[in-house]
C-alpha positions as CSV (number, residue, x, y, z in Angstrom):
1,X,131.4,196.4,35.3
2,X,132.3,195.6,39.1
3,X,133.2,193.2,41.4
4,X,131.0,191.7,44.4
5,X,131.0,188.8,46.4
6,X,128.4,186.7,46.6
7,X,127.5,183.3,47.6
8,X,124.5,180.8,46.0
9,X,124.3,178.3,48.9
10,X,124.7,178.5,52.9
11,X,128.1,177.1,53.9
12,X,131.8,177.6,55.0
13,X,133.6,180.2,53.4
14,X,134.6,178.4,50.8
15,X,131.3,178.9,48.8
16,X,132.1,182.6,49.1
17,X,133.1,184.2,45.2
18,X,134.1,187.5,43.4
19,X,131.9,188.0,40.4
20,X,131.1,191.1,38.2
21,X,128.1,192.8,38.2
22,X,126.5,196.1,36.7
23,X,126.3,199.4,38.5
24,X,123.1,199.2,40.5
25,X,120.0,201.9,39.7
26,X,120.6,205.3,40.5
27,X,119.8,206.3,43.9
28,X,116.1,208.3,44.6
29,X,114.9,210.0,48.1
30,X,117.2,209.3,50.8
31,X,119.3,206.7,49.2
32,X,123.1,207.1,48.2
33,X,125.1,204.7,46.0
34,X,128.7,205.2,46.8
35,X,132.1,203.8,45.9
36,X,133.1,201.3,48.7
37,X,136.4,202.4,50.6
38,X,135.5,200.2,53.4
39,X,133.2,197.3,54.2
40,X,133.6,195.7,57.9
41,X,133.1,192.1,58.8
42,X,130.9,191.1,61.7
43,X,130.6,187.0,63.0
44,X,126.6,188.1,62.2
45,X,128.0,188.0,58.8
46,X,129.4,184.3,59.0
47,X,126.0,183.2,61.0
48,X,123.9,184.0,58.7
49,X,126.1,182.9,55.8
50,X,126.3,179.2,57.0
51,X,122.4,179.2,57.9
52,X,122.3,179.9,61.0
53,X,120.3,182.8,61.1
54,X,118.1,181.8,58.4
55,X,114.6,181.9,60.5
56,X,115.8,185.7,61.7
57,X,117.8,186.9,58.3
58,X,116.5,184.8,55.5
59,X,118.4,185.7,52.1
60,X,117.9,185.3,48.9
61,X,120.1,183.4,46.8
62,X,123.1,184.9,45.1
63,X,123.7,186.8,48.3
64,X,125.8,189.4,49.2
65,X,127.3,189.5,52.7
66,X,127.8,192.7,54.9
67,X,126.1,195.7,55.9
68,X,128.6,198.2,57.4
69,X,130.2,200.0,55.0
70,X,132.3,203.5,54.2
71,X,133.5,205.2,50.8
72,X,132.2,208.1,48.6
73,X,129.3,209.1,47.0
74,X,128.9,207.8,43.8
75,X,125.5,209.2,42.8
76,X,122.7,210.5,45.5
77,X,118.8,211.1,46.1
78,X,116.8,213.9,45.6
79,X,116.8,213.9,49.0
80,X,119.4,212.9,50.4
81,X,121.5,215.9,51.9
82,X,124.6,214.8,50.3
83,X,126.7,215.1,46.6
84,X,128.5,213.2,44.4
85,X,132.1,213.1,45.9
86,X,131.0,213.1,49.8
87,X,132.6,210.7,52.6
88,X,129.3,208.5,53.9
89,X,129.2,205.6,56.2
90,X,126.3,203.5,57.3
91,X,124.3,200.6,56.6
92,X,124.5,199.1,52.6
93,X,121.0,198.2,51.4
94,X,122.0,194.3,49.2
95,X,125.2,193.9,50.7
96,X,128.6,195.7,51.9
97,X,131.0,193.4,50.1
98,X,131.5,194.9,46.6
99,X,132.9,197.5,44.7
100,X,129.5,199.5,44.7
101,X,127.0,200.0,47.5
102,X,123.2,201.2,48.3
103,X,122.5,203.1,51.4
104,X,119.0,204.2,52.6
105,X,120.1,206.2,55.9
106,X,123.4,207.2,54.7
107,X,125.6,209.5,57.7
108,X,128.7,212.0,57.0
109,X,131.8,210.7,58.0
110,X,133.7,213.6,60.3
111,X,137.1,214.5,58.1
112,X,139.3,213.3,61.3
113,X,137.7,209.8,60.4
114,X,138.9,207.3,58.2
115,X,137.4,204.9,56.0
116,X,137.9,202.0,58.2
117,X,137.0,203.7,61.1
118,X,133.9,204.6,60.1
119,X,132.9,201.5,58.5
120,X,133.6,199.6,61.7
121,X,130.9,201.3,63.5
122,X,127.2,200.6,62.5
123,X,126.6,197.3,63.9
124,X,129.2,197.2,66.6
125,X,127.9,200.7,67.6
126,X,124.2,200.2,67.1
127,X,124.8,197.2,69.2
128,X,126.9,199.1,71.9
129,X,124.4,202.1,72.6
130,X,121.3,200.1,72.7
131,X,122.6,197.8,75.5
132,X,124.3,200.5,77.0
133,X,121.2,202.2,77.7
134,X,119.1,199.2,78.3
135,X,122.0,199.0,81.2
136,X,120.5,202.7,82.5
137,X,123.7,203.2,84.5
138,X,125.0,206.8,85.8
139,X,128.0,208.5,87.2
140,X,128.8,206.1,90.3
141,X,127.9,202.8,89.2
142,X,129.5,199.8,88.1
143,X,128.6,198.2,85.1
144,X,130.3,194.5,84.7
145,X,130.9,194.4,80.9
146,X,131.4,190.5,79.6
147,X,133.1,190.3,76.2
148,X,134.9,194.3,77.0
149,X,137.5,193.9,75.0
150,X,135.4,193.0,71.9
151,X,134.1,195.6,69.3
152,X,130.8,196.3,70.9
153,X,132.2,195.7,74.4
154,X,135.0,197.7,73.8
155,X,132.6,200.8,73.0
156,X,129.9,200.3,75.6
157,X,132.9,200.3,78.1
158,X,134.2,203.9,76.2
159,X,130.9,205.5,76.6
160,X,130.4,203.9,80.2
161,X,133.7,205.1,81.7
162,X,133.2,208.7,80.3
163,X,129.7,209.1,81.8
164,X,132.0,208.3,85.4
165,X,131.0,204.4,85.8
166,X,133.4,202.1,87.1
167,X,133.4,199.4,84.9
168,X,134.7,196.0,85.7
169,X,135.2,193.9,82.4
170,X,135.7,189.3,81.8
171,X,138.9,189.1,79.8
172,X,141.0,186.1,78.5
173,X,144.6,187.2,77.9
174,X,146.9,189.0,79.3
175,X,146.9,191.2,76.4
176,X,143.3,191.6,77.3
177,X,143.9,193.1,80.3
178,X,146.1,195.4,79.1
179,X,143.6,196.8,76.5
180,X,140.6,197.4,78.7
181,X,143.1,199.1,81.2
182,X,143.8,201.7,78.2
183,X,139.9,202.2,77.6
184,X,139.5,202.8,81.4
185,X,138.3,199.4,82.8
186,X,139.0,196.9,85.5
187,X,139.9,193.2,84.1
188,X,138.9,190.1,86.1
189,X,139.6,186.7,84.2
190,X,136.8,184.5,82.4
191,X,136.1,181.2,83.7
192,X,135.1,179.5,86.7
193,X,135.1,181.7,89.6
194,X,134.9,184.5,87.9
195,X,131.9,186.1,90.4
196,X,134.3,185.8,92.7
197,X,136.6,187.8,91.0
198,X,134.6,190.6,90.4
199,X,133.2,190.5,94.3
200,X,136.9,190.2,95.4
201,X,137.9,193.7,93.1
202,X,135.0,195.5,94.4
203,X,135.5,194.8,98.3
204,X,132.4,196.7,99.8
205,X,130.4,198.0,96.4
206,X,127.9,196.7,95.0
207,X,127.3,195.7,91.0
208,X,124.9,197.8,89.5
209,X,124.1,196.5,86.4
210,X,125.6,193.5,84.1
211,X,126.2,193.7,80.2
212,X,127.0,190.8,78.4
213,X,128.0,190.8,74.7
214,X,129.4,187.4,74.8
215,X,126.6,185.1,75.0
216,X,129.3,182.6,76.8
217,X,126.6,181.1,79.3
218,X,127.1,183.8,82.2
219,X,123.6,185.2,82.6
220,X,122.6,182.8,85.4
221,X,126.0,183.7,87.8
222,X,125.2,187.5,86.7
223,X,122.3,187.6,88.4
224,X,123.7,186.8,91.4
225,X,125.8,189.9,91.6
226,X,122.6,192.2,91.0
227,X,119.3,193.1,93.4
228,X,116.9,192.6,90.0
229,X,118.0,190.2,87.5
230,X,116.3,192.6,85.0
231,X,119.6,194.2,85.8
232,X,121.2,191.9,83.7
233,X,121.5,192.9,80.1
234,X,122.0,190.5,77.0
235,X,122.5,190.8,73.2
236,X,123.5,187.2,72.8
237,X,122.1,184.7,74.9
238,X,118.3,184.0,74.5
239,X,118.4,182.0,78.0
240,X,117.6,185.4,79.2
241,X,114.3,185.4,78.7
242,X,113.5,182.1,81.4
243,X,116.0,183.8,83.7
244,X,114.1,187.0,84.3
245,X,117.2,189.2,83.0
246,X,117.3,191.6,80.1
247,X,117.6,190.1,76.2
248,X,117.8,193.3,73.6
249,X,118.1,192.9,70.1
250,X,114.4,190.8,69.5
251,X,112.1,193.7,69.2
252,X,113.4,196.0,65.7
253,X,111.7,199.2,68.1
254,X,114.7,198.7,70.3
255,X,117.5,199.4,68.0
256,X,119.3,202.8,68.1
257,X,118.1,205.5,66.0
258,X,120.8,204.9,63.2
259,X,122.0,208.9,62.8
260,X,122.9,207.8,66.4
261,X,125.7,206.4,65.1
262,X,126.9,210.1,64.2
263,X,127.2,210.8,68.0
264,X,130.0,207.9,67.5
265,X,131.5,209.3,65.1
266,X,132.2,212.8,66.1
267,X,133.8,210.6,69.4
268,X,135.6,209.0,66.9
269,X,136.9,211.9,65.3
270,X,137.7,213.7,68.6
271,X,139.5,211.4,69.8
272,X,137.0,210.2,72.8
273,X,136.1,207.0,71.2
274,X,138.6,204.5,69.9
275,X,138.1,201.9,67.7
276,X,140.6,199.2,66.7
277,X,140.8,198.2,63.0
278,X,142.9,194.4,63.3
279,X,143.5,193.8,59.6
280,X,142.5,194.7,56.0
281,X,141.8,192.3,53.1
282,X,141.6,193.1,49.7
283,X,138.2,191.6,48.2
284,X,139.6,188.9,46.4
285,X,141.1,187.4,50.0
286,X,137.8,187.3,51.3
287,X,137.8,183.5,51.7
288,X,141.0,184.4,53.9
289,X,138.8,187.0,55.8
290,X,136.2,185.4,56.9
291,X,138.1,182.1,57.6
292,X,139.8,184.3,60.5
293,X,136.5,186.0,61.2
294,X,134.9,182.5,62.4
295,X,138.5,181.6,63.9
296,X,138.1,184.7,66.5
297,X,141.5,185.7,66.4
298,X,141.4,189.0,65.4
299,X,141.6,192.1,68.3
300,X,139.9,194.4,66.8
301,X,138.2,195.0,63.1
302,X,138.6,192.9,60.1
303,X,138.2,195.1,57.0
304,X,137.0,194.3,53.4
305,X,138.5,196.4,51.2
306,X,137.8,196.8,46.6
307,X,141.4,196.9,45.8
308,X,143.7,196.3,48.8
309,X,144.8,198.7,51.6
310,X,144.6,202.2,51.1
């Protein structure tokens, strides 16, 4: 038998549970079943386990939360490339948080990676390269990053600043700043007057593009720093669509190819890419975990793990 967590109503927390379960059905085609090492929360996760995403992500009840997950093969597809005993990462088919876990498009994970890493990078980096390249910035430009510190903001300002853009990115904290300075950005404060901010750092250039992974009510004063207000890019507020300015994320053809998400990884695992893993949570915590998931006060990954840290 083995463990998953699984909840029967939409709620807090609170109606999260561990109970046991059998081994799912052996993989066919494509598909993997692996031992989880490494299953990475997302606040998508918490949405759509209190309801709120229940016209978008309907689930069926008992549900298991997560998708992005990391361990080793367990048993694999005809099909599927990979053996019994491989490192795989991706996308769990039923749900992340458990002891076992189905993957349809599983990916390798590069031996420089770990566990964690790997298994904080589907969503965040699906996420990160669509908007990125909904941006269409180049070597030259500057690309104003809202939420850069966060873990999809935090990679599409990676992958900007090594393509030579100057990226200027809305932080909170003073710790903040100091972050985005490591990953090669410019921090101007949140808040009111922040336009201001970002005019007064650039002196005579121009914005190029805005990318917002916030969704903190700052598409209407983006467009005001752009030529086109299709300039402006969204994954989180839908006011986008009145405003003229870019929304991504509504239309499935839009999402990044996930073996994609291998190009991440191999920046992962030579050192071009960093991601930050903020705490790890043995499965029977997660009440714990996703209590400070919905609190926001982790800087960097939260990590669900089957038996503690490893």
């Amino acid at each position: 038998m083995y463990n998953r967590v699984v909840y029967e109503r939409y709620g807090a927390p609170e109606v999260l549970q561990v109970i046991e379960f059998e081994r799912p059905p052996d993989p066919t085609g494509s598909e993997v079943r692996i031992r989880v090492a490494a299953a990475s929360l997302n606040p998508t996760d918490a949405k759509i386990r209190r309801g709120e995403l229940s016209q978008v992500f309907p689930v069926q009840f008992p549900a298991t939360p997560g998708v992005d997950v990391a361990g080793t093969v367990d048993a694999a597809g005809e099909s599927s490339g990979f053996q019994v005993g491989d490192r795989v990462f991706g996308f769990a088919v039923g749900g992340s948080n458990a002891d076992i876990a189905m993957l349809a498009e599983p990916l390798a994970i590069p031996d420089e990676v770990s566990f964690y890493q790997a298994s904080a990078l589907p969503t965040a980096g699906e996420a990160a390269l669509r908007a990125y390249r909904a941006a269409n910035v180049s070597a030259g430009n500057v690309l104003v990053v809202h939420g850069a510190v966060g873990a999809i903001g935090s990679i599409v300002t990676q992958l900007a600043v090594a393509d030579g853009v100057t990226v200027i990115g809305t932080v909170g904290t003073t710790n903040d700043d100091e972050m985005l300075r490591d990953l090669g950005g410019q921090p101007v404060r949140y808040g009111d007057g922040w336009a201001d901010r970002v005019r007064t750092v650039l002196g005579d250039r121009s914005v190029d593009a805005v990318l917002d992974t916030s969704g903190h009510g700052v598409v209407a004063e983006s467009i005001t720093l752009v030529d086109d207000p299709r300039r402006v890019v969204t994954l989180a507020d839908m006011s986008a669509l009145s405003l003229g300015a870019t929304f991504t994320g509504m239309d499935p053809t839009d999402r990044a190819p996930t073996s994609d998400l291998g190009i991440l990884a191999n920046m992962v695992g030579s050192g071009t890419l960093r991601v930050d893993i903020w705490k790890t949570y043995p499965m029977d915590q997660v009440v714990q975990a996703h209590t400070d998931l919905e609190a926001g006060i982790n800087h960097g990954k939260i990590i669900l793990t089957p038996t503690g840290p490893r």
